[in-house]
Backbone bond lengths (Angstrom), bond angles and torsions (degrees), N, CA, C in turn:
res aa  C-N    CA-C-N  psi(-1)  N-CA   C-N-CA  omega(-1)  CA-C   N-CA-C  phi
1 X - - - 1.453 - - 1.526 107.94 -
2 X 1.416 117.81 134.19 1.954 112.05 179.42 1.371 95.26 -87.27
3 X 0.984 85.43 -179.13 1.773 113.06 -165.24 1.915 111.44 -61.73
4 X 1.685 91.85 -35.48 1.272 92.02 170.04 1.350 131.51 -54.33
5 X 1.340 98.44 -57.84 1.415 121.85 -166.34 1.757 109.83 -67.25
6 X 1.369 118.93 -35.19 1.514 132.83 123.17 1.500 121.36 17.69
7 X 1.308 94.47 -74.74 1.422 118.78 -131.46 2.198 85.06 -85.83
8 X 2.054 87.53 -49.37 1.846 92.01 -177.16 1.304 119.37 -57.50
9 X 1.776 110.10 -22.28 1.240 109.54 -165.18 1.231 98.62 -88.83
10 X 1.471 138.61 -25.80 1.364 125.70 172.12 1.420 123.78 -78.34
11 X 1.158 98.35 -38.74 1.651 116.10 162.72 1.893 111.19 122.22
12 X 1.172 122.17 -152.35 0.966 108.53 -172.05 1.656 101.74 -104.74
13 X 1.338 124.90 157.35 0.948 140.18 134.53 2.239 144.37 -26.79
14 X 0.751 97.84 104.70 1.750 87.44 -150.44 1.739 91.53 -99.44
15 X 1.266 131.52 167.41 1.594 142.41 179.22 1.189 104.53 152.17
16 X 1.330 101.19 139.98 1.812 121.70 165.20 1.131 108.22 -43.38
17 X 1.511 110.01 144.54 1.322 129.93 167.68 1.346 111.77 -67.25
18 X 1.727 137.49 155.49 1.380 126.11 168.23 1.600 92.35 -129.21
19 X 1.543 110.73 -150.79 1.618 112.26 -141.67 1.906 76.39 -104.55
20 X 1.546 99.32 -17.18 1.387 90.60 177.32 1.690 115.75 -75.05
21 X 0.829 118.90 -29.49 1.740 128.31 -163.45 1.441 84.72 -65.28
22 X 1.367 158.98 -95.86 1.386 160.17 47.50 1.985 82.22 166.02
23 X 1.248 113.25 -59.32 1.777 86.56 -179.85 1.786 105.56 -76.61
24 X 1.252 118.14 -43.48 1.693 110.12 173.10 0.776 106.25 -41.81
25 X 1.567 154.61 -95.77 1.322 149.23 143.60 1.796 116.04 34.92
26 X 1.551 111.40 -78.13 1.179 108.10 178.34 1.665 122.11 -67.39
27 X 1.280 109.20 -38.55 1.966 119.71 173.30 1.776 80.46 -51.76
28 X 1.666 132.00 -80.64 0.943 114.87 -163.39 1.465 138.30 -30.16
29 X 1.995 110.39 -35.26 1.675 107.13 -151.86 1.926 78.51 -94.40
30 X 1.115 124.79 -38.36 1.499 134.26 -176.96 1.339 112.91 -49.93
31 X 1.497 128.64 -35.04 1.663 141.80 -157.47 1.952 93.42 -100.16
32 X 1.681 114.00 -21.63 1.446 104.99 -176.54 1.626 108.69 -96.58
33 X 1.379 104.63 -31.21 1.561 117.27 -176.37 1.495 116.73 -78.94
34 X 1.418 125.37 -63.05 1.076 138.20 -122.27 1.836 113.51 -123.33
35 X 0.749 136.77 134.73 1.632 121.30 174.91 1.725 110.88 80.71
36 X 1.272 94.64 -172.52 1.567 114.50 -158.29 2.255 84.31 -77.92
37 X 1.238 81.50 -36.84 2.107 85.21 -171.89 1.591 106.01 -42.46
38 X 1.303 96.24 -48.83 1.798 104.14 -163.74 1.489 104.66 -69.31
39 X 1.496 124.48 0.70 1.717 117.58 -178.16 1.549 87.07 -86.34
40 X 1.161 133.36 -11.52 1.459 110.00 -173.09 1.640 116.05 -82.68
41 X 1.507 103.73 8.35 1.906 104.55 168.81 1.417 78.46 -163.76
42 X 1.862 94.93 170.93 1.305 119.89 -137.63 1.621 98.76 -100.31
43 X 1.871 126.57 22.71 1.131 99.92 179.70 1.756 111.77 -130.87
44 X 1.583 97.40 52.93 1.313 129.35 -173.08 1.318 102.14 -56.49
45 X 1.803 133.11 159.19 1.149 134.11 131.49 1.388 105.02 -135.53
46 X 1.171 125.88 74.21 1.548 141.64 162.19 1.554 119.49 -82.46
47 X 1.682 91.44 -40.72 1.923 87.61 174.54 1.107 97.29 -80.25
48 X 1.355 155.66 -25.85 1.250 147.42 -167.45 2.047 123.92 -80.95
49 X 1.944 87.71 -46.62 1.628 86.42 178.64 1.385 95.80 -140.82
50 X 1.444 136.13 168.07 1.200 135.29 179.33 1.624 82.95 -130.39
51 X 1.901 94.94 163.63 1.655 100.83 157.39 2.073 78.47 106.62
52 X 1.729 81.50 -176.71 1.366 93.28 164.64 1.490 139.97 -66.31
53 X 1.595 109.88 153.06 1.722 82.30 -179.83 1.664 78.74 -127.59
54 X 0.978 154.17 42.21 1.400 154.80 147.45 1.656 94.48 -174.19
55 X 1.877 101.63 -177.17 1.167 119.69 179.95 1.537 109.98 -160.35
56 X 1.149 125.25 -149.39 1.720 117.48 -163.47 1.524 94.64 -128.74
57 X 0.997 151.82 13.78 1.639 149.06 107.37 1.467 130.31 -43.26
58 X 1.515 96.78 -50.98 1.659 101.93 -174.36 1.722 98.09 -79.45
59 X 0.911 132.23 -28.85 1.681 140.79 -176.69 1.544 96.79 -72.82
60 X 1.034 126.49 -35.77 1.501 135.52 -170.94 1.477 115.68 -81.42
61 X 1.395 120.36 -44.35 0.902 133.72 151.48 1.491 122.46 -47.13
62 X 1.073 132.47 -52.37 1.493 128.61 174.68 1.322 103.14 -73.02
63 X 1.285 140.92 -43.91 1.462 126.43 -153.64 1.926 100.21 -87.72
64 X 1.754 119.25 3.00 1.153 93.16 -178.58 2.106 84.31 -137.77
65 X 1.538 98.13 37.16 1.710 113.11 155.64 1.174 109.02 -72.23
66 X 1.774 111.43 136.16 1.616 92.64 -177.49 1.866 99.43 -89.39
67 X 0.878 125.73 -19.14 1.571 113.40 177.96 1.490 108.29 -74.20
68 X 1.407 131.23 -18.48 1.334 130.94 167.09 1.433 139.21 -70.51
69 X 1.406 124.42 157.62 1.318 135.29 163.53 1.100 130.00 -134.52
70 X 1.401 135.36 95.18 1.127 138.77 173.48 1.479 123.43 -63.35
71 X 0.875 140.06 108.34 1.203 157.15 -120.91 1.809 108.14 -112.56
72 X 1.408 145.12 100.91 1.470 123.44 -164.95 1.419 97.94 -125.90
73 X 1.153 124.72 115.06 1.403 130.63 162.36 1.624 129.07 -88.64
74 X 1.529 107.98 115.74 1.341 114.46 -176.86 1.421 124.68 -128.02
75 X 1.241 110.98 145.50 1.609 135.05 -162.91 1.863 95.30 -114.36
76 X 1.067 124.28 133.53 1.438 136.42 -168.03 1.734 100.64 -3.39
77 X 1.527 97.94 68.91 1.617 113.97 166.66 1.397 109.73 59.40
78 X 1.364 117.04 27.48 1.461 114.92 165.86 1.464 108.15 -109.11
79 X 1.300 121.64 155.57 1.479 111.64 179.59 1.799 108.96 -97.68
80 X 1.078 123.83 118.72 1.322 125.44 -161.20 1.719 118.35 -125.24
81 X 1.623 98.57 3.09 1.928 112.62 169.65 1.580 105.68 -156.26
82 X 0.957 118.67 154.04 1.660 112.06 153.44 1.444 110.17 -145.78
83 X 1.137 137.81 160.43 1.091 141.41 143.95 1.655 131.10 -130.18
84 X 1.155 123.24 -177.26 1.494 114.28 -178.71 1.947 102.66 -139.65
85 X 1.447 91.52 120.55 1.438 107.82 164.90 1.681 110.51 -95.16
86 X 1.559 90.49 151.46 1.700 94.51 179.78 1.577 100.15 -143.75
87 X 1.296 102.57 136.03 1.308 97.53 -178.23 1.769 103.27 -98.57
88 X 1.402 109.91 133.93 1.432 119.32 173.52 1.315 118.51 -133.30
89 X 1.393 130.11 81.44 1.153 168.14 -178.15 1.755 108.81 42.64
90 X 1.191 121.22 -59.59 1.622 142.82 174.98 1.841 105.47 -76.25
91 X 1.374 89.60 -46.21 1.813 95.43 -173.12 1.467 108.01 -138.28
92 X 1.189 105.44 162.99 1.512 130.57 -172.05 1.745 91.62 -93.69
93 X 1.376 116.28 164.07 1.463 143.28 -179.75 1.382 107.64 -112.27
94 X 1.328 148.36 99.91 1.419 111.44 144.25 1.548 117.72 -99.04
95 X 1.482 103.67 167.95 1.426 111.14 -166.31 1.652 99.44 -156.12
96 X 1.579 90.70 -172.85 1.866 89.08 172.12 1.604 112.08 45.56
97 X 0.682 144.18 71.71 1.446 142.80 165.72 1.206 128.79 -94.79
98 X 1.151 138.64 105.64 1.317 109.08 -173.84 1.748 103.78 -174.09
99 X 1.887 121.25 126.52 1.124 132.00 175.02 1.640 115.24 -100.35
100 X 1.036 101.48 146.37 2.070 104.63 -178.72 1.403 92.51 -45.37
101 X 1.081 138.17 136.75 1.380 140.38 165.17 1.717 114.90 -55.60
102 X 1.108 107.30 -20.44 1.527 101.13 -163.44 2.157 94.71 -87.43
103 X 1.354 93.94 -16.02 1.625 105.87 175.34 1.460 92.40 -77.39
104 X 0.800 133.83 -56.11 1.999 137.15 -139.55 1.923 84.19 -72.55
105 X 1.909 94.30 153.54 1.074 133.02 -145.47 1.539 130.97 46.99
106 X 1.109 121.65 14.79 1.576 125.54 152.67 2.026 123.08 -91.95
107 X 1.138 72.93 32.05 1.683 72.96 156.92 1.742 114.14 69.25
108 X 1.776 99.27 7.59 1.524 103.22 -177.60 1.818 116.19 -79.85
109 X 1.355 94.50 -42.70 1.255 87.61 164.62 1.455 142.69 -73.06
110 X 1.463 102.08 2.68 1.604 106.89 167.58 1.179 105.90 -63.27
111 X 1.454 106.29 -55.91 1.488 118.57 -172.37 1.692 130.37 -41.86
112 X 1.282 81.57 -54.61 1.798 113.26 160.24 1.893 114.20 -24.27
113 X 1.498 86.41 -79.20 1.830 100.69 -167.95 1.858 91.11 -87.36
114 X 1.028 145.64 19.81 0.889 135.27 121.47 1.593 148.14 -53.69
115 X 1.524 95.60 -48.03 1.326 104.29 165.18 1.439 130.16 -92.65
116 X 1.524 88.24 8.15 1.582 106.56 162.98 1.497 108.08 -77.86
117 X 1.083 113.60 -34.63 1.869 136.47 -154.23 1.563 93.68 -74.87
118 X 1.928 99.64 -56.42 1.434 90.28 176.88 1.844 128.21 -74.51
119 X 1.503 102.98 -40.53 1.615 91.35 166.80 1.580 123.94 -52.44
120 X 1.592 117.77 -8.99 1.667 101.75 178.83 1.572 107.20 -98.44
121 X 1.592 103.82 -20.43 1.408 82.60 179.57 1.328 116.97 -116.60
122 X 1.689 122.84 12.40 1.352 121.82 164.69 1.604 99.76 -99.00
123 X 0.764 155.14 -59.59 1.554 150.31 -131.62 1.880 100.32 -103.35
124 X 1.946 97.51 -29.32 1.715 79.26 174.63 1.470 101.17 -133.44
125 X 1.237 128.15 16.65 1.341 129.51 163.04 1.420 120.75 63.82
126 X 1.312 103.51 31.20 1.242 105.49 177.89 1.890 110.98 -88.48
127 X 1.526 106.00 157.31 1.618 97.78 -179.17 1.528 116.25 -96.72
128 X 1.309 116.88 -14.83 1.660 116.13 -175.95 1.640 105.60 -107.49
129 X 1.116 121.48 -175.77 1.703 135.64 155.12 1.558 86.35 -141.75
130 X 1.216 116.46 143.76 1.373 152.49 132.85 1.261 130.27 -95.73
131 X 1.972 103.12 138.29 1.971 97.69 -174.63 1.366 76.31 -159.09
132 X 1.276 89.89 140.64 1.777 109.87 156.17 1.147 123.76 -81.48
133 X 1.406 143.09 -174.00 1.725 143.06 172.62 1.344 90.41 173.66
134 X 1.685 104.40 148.08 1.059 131.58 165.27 1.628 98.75 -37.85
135 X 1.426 132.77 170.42 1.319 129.52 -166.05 1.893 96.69 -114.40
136 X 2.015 87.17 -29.67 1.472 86.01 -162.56 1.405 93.43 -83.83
137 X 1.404 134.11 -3.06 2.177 122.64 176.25 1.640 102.73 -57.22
138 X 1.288 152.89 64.63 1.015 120.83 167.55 1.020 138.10 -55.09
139 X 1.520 117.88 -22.43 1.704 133.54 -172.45 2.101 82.00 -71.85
140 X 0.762 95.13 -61.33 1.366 90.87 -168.83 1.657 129.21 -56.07
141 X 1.435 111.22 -33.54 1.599 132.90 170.31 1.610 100.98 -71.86
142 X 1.442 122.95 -25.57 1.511 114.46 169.05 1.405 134.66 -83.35
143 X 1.628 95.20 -13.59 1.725 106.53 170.47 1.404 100.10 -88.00
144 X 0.978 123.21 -50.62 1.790 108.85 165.37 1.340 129.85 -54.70
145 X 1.069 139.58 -21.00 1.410 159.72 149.99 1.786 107.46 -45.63
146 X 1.678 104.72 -60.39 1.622 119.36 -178.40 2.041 94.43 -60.02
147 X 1.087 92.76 -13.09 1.845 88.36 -176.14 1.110 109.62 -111.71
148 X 1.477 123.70 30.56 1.450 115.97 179.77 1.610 133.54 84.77
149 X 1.260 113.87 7.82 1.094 131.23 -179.02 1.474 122.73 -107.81
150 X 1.019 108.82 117.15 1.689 123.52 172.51 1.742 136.64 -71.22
151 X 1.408 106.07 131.51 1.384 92.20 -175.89 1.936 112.72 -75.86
152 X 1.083 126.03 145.05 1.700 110.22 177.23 1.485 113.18 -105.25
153 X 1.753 123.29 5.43 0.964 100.11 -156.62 1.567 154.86 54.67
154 X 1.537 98.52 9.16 1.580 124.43 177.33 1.097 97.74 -98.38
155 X 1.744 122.54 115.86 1.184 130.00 166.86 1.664 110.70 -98.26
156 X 1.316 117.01 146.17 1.542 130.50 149.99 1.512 119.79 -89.84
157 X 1.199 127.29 164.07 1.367 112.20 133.54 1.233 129.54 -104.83
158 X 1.491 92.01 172.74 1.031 101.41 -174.99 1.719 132.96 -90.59
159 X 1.585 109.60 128.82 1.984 91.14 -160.02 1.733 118.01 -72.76
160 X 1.793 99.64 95.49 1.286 91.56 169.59 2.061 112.92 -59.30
161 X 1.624 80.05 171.36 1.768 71.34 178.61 1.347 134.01 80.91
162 X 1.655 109.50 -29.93 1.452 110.53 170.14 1.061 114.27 -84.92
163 X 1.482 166.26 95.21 1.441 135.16 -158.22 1.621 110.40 -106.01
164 X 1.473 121.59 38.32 0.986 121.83 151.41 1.185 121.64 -66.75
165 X 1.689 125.67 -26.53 1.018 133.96 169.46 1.659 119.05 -99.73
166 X 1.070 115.35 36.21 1.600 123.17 -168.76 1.008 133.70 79.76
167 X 1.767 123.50 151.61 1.013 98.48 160.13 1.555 125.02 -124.13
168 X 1.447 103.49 151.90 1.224 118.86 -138.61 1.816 107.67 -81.88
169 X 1.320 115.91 146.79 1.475 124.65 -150.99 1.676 97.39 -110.78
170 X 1.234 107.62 -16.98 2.068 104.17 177.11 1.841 86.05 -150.33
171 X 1.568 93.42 166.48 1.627 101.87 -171.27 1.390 97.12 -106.67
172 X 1.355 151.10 76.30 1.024 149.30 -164.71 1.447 93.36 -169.24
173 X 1.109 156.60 30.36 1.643 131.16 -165.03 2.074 83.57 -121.32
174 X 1.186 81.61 153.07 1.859 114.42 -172.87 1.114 111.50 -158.14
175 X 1.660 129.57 140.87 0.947 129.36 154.79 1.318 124.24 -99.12
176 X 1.619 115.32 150.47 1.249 121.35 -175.14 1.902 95.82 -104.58
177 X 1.602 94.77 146.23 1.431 99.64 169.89 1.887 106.30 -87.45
178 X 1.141 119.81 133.51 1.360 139.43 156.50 1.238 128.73 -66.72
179 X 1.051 149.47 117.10 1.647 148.64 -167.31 1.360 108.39 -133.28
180 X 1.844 117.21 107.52 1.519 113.85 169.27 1.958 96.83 -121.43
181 X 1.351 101.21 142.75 1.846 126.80 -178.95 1.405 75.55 -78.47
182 X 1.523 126.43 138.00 1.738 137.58 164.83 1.879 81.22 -110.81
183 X 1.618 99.23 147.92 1.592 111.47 -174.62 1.360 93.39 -98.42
């Protein structure tokens, strides 16, 4: 077996992000979301927002939050997912999500928000995770659903105008809050 093949069968590698990770990190959440890159796996929002969907402040900011964890997943020392847990007193946050697209649909991101699942509720004992999503991703609100996650019908809006968070391609986008019970 090579090293690669290795590496899938054990799985990935998990560790905090540092101040160094911070442009890998951003090429990462930008290459799953955003641009012509992110059509190469299925958890694109290009028809939805163009522009940035993070940057190397806002990434910086979470990975040196003290209630946070930025989350870096690696395959023979490459970083190939990350996400960000937040602990908020009753429940955990996740956010930032995001696998190289050319990785996504092999079963990495199960792995991923799993060990998100377990750092919120072994290390800080919390009983829920909460996540927002666009309202209009359904392909995407149904793989979270297949994982135990509930829709609540709690909408946000969405911040037109800020374009740290994109900018937006129809005037309709909302997020729904997500609600999964961790055992």
């Amino acid at each position: 077996m090579d090293t690669a093949t290795r590496s899938r069968a054990v799985g990935p590698a998990f560790r905090p992000a540092t101040a160094a990770d911070v442009p890998a990190v951003v090429q990462l959440v930008e290459s799953a979301y955003r641009g012509d890159a992110s059509r190469a796996g299925w958890t694109t929002e290009a028809d939805l927002l163009e522009g940035r969907r993070t940057d190397p402040d806002g990434v910086l900011a979470v990975v040196e939050h003290e209630a946070s964890r930025l989350l870096v997943a690696e395959l023979d020392g490459e970083p190939v997912a990350c996400c960000h847990v937040e602990h908020r007193g009753d429940h955990a946050y996740f956010g930032m999500f995001a696998v190289r697209p050319t990785a996504q649909g092999g079963g990495l991101g199960k792995t991923v928000l799993a060990e998100a699942e377990r750092l919120a509720h072994v290390e800080w004992g919390v009983a829920e995770m909460h996540m927002t999503v666009i309202r209009q991703r359904d392909e995407l609100i149904a793989w979270y659903e297949r994982r135990g996650y509930r829709r609540t019908g709690r909408m946000s809006p969405f911040p037109y105008g800020d374009e740290r968070f994109g900018i937006p391609q129809r005037d309709d986008l909302e997020f729904e809050l997500l609600v999964k019970k961790l055992a």
